[in-house]
N, CA, C and O atoms as a GROMACS GRO file, in nm:
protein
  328
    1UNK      N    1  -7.680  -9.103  -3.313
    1UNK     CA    2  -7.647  -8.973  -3.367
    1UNK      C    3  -7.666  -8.978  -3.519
    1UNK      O    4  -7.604  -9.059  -3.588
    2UNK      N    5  -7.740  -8.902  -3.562
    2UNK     CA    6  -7.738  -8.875  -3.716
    2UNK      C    7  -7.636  -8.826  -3.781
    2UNK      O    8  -7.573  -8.727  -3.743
    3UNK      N    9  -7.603  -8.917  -3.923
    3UNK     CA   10  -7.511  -8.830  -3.974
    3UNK      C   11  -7.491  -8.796  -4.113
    3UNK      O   12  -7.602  -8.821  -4.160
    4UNK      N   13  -7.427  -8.760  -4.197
    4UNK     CA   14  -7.401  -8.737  -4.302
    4UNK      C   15  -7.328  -8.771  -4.390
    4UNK      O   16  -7.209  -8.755  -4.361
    5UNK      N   17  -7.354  -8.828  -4.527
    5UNK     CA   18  -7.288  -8.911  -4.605
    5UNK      C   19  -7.190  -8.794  -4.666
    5UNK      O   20  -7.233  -8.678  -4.670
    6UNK      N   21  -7.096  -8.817  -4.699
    6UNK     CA   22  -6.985  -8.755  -4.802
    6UNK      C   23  -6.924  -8.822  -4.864
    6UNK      O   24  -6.891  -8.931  -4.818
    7UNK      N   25  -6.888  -8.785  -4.990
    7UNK     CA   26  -6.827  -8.821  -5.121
    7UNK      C   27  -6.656  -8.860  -5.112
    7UNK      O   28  -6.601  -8.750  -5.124
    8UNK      N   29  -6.571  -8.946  -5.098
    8UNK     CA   30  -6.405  -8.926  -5.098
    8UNK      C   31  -6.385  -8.924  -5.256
    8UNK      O   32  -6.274  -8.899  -5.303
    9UNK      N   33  -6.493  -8.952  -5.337
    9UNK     CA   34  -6.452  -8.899  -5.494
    9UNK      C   35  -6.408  -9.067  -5.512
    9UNK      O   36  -6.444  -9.151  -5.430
   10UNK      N   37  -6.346  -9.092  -5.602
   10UNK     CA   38  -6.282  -9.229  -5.620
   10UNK      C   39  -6.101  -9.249  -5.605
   10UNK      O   40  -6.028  -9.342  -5.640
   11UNK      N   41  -6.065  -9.093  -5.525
   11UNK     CA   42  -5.882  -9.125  -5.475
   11UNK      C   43  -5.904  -9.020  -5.402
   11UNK      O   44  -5.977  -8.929  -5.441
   12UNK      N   45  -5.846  -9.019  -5.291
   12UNK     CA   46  -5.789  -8.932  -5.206
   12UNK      C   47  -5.763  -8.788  -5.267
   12UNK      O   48  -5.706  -8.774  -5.375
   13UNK      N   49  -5.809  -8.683  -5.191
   13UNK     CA   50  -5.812  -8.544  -5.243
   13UNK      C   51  -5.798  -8.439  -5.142
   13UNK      O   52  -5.788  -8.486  -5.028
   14UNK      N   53  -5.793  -8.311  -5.149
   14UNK     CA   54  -5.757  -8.234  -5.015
   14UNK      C   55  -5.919  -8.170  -4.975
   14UNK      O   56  -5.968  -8.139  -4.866
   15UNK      N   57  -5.983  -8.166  -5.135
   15UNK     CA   58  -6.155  -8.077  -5.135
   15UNK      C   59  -6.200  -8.152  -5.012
   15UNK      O   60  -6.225  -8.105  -4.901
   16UNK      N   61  -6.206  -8.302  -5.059
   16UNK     CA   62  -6.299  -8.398  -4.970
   16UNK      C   63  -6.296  -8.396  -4.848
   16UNK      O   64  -6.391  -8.396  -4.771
   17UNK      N   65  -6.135  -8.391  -4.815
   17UNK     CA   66  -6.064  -8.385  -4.696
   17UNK      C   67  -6.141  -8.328  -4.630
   17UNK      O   68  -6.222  -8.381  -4.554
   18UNK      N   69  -6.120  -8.150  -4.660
   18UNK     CA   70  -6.135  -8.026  -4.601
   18UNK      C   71  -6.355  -8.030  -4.589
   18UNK      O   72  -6.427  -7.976  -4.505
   19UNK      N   73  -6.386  -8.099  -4.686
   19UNK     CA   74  -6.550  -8.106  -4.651
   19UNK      C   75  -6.538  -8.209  -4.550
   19UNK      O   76  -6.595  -8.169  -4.448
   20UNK      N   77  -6.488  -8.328  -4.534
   20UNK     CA   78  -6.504  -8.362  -4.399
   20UNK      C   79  -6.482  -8.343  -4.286
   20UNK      O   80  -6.535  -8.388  -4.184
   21UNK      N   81  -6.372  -8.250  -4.309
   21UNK     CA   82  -6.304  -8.182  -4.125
   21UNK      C   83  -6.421  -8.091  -4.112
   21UNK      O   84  -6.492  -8.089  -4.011
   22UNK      N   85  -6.444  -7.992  -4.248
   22UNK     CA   86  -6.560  -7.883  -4.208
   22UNK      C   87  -6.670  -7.939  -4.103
   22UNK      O   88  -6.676  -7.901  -3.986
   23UNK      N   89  -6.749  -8.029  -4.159
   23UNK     CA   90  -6.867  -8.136  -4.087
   23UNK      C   91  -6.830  -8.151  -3.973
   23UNK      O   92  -6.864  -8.065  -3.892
   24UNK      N   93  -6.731  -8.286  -3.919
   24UNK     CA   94  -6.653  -8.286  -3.800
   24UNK      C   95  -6.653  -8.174  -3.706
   24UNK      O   96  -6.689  -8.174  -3.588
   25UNK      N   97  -6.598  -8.059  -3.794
   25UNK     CA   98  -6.593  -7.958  -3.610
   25UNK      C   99  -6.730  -7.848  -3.612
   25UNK      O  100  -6.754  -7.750  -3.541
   26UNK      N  101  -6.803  -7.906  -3.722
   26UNK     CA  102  -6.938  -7.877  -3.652
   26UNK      C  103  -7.001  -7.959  -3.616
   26UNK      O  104  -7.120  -7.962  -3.645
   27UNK      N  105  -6.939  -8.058  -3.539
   27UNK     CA  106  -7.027  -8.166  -3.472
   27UNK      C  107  -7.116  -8.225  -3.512
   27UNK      O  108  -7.210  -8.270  -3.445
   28UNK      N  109  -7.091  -8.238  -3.679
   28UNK     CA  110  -7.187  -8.315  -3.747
   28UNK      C  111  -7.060  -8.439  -3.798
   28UNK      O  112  -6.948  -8.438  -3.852
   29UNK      N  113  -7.173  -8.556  -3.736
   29UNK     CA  114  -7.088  -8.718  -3.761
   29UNK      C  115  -7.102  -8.747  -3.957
   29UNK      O  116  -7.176  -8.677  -4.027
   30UNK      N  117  -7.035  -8.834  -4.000
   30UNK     CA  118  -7.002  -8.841  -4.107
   30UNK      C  119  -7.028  -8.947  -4.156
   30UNK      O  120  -7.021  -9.010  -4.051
   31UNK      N  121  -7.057  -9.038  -4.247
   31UNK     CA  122  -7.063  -9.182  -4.311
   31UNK      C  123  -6.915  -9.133  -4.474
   31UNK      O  124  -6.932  -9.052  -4.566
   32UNK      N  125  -6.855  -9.174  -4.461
   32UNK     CA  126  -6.748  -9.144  -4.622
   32UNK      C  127  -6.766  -9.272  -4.735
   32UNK      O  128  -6.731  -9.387  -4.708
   33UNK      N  129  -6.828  -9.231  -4.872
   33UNK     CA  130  -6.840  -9.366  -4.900
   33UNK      C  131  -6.725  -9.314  -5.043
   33UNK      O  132  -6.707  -9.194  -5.059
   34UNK      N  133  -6.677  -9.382  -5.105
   34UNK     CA  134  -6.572  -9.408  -5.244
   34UNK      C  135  -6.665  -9.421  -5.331
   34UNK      O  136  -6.768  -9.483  -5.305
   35UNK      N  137  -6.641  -9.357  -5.464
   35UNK     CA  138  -6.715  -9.315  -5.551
   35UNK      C  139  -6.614  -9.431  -5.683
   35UNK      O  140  -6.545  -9.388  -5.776
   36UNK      N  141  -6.630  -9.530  -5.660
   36UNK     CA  142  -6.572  -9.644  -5.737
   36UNK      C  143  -6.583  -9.791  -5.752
   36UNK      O  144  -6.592  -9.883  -5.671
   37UNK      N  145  -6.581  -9.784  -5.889
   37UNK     CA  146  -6.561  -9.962  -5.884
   37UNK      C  147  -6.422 -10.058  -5.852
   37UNK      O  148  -6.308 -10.038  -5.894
   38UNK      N  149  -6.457 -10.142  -5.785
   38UNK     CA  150  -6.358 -10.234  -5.708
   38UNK      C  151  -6.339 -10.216  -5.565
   38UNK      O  152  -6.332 -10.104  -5.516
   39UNK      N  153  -6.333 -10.306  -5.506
   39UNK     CA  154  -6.283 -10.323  -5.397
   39UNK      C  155  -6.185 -10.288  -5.334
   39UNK      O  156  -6.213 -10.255  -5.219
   40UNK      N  157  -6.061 -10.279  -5.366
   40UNK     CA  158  -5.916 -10.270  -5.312
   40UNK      C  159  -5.928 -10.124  -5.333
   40UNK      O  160  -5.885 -10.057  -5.239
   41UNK      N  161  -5.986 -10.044  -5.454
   41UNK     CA  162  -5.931  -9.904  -5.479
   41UNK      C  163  -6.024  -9.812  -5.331
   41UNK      O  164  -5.996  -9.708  -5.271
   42UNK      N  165  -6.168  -9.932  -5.313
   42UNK     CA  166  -6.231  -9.826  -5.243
   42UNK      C  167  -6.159  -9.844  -5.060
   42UNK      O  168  -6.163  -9.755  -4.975
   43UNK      N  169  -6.113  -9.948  -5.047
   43UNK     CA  170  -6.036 -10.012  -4.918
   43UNK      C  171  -5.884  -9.910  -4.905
   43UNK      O  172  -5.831  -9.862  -4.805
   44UNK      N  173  -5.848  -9.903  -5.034
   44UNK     CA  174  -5.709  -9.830  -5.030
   44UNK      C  175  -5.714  -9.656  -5.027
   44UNK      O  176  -5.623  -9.575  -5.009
   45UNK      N  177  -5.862  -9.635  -5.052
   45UNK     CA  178  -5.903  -9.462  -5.039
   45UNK      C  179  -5.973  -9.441  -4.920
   45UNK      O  180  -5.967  -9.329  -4.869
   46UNK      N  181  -6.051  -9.548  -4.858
   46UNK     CA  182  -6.070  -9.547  -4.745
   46UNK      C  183  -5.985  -9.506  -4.660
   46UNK      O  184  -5.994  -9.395  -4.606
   47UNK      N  185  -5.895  -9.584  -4.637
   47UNK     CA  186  -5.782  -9.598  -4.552
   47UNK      C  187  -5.674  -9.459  -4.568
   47UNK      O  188  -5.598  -9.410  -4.485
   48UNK      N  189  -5.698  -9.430  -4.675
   48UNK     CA  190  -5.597  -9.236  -4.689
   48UNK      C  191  -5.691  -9.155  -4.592
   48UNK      O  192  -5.623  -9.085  -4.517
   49UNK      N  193  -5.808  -9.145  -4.575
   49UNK     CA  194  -5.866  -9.066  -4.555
   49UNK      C  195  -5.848  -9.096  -4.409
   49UNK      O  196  -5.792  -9.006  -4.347
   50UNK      N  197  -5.895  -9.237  -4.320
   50UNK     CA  198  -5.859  -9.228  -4.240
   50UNK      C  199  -5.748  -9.186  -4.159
   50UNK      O  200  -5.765  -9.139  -4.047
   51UNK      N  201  -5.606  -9.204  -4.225
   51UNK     CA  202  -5.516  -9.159  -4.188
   51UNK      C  203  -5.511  -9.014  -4.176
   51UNK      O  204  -5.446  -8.961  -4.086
   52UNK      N  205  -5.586  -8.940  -4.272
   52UNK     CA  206  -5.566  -8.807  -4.309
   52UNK      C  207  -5.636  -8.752  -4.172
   52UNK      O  208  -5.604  -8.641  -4.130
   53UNK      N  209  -5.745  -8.842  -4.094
   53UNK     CA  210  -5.874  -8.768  -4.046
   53UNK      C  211  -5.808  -8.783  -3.929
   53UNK      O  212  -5.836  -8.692  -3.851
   54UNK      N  213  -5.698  -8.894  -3.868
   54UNK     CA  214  -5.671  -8.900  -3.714
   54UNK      C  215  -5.556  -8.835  -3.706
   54UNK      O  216  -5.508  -8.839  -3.593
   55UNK      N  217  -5.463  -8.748  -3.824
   55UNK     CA  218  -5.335  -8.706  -3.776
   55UNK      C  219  -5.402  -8.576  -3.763
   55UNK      O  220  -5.350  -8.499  -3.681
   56UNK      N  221  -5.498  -8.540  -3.822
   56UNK     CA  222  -5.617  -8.381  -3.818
   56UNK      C  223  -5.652  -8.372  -3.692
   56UNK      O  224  -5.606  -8.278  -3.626
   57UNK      N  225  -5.748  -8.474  -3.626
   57UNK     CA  226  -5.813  -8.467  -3.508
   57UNK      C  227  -5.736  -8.570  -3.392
   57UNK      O  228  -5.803  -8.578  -3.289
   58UNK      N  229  -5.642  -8.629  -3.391
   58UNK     CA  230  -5.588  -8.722  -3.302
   58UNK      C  231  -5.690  -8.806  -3.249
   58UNK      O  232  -5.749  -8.886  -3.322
   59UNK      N  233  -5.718  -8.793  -3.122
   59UNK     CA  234  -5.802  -8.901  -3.048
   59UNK      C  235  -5.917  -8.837  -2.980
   59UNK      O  236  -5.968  -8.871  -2.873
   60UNK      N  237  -5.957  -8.721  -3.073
   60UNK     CA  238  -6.043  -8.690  -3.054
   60UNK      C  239  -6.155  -8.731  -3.189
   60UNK      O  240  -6.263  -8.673  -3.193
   61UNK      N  241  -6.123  -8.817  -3.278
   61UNK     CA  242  -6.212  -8.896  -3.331
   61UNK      C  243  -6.232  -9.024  -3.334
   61UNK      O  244  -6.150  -9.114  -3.353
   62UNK      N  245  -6.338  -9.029  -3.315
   62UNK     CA  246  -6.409  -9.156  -3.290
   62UNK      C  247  -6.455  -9.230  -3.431
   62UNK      O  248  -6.545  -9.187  -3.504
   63UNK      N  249  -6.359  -9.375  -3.462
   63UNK     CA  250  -6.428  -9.422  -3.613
   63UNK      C  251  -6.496  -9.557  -3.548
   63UNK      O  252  -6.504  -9.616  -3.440
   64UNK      N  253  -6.542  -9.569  -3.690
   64UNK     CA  254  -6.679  -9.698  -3.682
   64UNK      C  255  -6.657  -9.751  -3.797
   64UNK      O  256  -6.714  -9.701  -3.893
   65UNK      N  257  -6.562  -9.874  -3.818
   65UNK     CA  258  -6.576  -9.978  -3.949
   65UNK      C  259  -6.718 -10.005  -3.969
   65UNK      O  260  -6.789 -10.021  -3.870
   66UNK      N  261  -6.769 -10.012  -4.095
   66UNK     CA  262  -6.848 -10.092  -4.157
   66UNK      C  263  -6.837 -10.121  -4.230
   66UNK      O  264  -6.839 -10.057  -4.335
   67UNK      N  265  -6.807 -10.308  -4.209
   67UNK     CA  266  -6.731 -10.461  -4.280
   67UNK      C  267  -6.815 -10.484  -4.350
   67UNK      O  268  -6.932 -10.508  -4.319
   68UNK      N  269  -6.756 -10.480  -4.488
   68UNK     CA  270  -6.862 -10.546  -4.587
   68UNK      C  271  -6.770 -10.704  -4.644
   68UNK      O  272  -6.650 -10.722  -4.622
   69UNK      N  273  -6.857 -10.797  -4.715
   69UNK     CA  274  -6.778 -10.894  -4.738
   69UNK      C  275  -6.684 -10.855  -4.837
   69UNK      O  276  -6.589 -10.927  -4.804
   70UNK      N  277  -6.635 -10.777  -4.959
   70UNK     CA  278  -6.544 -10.763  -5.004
   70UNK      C  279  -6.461 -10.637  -4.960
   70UNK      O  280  -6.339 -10.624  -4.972
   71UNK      N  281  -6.555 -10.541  -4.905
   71UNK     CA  282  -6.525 -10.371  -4.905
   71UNK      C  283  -6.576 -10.330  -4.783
   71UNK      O  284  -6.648 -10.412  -4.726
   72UNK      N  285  -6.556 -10.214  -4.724
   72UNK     CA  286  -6.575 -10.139  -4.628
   72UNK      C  287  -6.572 -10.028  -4.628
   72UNK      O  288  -6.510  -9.974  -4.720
   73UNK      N  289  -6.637  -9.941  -4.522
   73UNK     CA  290  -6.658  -9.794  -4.524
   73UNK      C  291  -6.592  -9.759  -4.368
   73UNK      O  292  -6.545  -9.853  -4.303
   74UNK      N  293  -6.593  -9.637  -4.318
   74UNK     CA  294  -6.558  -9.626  -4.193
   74UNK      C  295  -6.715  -9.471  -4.165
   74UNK      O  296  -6.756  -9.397  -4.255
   75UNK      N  297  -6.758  -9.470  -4.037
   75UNK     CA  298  -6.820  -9.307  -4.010
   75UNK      C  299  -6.683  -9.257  -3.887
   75UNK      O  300  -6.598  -9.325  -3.829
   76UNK      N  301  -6.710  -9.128  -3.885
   76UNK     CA  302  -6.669  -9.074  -3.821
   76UNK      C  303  -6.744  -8.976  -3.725
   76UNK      O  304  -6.843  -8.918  -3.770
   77UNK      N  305  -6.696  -8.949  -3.573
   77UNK     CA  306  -6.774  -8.835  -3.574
   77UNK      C  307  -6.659  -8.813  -3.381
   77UNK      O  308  -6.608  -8.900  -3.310
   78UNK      N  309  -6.664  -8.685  -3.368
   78UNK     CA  310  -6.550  -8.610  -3.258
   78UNK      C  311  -6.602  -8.662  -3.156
   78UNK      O  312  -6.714  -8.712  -3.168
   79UNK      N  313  -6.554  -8.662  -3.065
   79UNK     CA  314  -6.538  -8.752  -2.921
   79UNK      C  315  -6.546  -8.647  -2.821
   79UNK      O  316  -6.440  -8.586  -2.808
   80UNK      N  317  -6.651  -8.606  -2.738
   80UNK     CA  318  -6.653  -8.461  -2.667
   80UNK      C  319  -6.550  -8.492  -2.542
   80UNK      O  320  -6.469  -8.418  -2.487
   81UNK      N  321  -6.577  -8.605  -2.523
   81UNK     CA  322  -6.490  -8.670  -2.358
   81UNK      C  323  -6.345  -8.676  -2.403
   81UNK      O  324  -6.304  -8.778  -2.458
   82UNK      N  325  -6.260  -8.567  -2.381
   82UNK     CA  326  -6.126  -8.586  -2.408
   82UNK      C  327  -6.037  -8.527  -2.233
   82UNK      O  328  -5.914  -8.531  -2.221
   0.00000   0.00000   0.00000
């Protein structure tokens, strides 16, 4: 599935938020990358967003770590089989 990169800015925000749910329930999958230097800040904004994205959509989203050796990203994209 193709998808689309978006911005989380370099901290957690509601704009970003709301551009990624937009995407999401048009069934367009997502890549979120942190717009920062360091590791921990982009691991620790990662991780808001995720939280933000499964109390939004419950278990109807489907994430995908991608482990980097210091840092990581997650994609997202809705789960039709519920």
């Amino acid at each position: 599935m193709k998808s689309v990169y978006v911005s989380g800015s370099n901290y957690f925000n509601n704009e970003d938020l709301q551009e990624m749910i937009n995407y999401l329930e048009k069934g367009i999958a997502i890549d979120v990358g942190i717009d920062c230097i360091g590791h921990m800040r982009n691991n620790m904004t990662q991780e808001e967003y995720k939280k933000a994205l499964i109390e939004h959509f419950g278990d109807r989203l489907d994430v995908t770590l991608h482990e980097g050796v210091c840092s990581y990203n997650y994609s997202y994209r809705l789960n039709d089989n519920r």
